[in-house]
C-alpha positions as CSV (number, residue, x, y, z in Angstrom):
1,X,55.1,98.1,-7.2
2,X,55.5,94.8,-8.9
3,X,55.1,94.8,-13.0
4,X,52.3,91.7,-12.5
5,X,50.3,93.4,-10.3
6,X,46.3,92.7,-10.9
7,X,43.9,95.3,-11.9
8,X,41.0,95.9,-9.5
9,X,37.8,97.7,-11.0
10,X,36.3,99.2,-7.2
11,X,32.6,100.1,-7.4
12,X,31.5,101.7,-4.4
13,X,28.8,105.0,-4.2
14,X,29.7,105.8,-0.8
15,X,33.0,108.0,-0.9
16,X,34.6,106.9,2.0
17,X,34.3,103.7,1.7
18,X,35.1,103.7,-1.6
19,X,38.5,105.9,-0.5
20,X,39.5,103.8,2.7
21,X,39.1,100.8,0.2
22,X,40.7,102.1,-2.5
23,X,43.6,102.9,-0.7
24,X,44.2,99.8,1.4
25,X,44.3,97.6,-2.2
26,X,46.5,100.3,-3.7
27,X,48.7,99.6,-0.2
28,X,48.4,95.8,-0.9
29,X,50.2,96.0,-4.3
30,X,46.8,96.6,-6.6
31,X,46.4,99.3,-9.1
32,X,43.1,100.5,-8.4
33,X,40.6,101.7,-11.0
34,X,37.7,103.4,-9.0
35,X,34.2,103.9,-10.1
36,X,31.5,105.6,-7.8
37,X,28.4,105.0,-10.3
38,X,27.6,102.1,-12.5
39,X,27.8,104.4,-15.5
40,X,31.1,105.2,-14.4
41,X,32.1,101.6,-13.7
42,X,30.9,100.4,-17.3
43,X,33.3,103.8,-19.0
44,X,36.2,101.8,-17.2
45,X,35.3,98.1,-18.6
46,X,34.7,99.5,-21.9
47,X,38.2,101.4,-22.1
48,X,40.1,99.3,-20.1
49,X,41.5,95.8,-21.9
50,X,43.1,94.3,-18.3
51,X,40.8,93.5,-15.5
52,X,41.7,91.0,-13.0
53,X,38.9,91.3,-10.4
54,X,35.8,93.8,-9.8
55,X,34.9,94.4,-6.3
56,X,31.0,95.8,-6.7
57,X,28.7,96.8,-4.0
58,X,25.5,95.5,-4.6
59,X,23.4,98.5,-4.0
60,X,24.2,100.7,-6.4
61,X,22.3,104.4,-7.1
62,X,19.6,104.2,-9.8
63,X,18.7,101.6,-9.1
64,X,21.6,99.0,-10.5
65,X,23.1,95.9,-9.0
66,X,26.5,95.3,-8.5
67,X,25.0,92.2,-11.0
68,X,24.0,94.3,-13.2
69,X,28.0,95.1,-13.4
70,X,29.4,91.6,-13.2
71,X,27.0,90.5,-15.9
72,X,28.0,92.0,-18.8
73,X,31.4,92.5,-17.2
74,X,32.0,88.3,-17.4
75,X,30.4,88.1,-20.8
76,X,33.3,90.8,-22.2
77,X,35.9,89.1,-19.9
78,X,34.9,85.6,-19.0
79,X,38.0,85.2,-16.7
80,X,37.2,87.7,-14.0
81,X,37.0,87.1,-10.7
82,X,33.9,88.9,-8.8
83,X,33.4,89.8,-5.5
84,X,30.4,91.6,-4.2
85,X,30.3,93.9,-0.7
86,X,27.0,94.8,0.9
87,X,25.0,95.9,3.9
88,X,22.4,93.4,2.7
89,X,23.7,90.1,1.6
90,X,20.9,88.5,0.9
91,X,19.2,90.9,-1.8
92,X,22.6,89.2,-3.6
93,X,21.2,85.7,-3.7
94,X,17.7,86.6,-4.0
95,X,18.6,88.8,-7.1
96,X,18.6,84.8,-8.5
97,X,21.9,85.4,-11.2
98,X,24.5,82.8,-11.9
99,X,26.8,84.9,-11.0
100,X,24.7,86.1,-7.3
101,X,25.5,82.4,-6.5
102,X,29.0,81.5,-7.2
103,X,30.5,85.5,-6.4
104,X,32.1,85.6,-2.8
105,X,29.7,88.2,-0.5
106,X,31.0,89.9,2.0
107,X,28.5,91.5,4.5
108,X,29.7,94.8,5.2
109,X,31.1,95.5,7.8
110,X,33.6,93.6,6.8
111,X,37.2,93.7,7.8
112,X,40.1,94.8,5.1
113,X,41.7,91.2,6.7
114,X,38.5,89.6,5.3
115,X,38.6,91.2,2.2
116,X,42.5,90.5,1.4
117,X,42.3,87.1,2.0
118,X,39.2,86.7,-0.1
119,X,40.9,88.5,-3.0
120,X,43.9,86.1,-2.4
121,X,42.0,83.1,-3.0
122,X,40.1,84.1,-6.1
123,X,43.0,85.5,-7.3
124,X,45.0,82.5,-6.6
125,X,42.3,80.3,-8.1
C-alpha cells in the first residue's frame, strides 16, 4: 500500500455493489471510505480532512441525489474529483446541476475496467 494513495468516499445503498466495489478500489491501491446512506456519506465529509474523489450513485434512499452529495461536498473541498454511477443516467443531467454536467456518468452496468480507467483520468487531471 503506497503512502500517497487517494482517498475514495464510495456512496452506494445497495450492499453488494457497494462491497464488490469497495473491494476492487481497495485492490487497486485506494483506501476506501464507504457510506451506504447520504447521511452516512455527509458524517464522512464532515470528519474526514482528505478526500480525493467521491464515487456517488445517483439514486440515493430518501430521496437524495448523488448531487445532493457532490454539492456541498465541492463547496467544502473545491478540488474533488466526482464521479457519478447509475442505472438511469439521464435523471443525472436532467437534475440540471453544474456539477450533473461536467461529473463523469457511468451507466451501470458498468465494468470495474470502465470505472478504473475513469478514476485514472480524473485523478490524473
Amino acid at each position: 500500500m503506497k503512502s500517497s494513495s487517494k482517498v475514495v468516499l464510495l456512496v452506494e445503498d445497495e450492499p453488494h455493489i457497494l462491497c464488490l466495489l469497495s473491494d476492487y478500489l481497495a485492490s487497486e491501491g485506494y483506501q476506501v471510505l464507504e457510506a451506504d446512506s447520504a447521511t452516512r456519506a455527509f458524517e464522512i465529509l464532515a470528519t474526514k480532512p482528505r478526500l480525493d474523489l467521491l464515487v456517488s450513485d445517483f439514486r440515493l434512499p430518501g430521496g437524495v441525489s448523488g448531487v445532493m452529495i457532490a454539492e456541498p461536498a465541492l463547496k467544502l473541498r473545491p478540488d474533488l474529483k466526482v464521479i457519478f454511477i447509475s442505472g438511469y443516467p439521464i435523471e443525472i443531467y436532467e437534475s440540471g446541476s453544474p456539477i450533473a454536467r461536467s461529473a463523469p456518468v457511468l451507466a451501470k452496468p458498468f465494468s470495474l475496467d470502465s470505472l478504473r480507467s475513469q478514476i485514472q483520468q480524473l485523478l490524473a487531471g
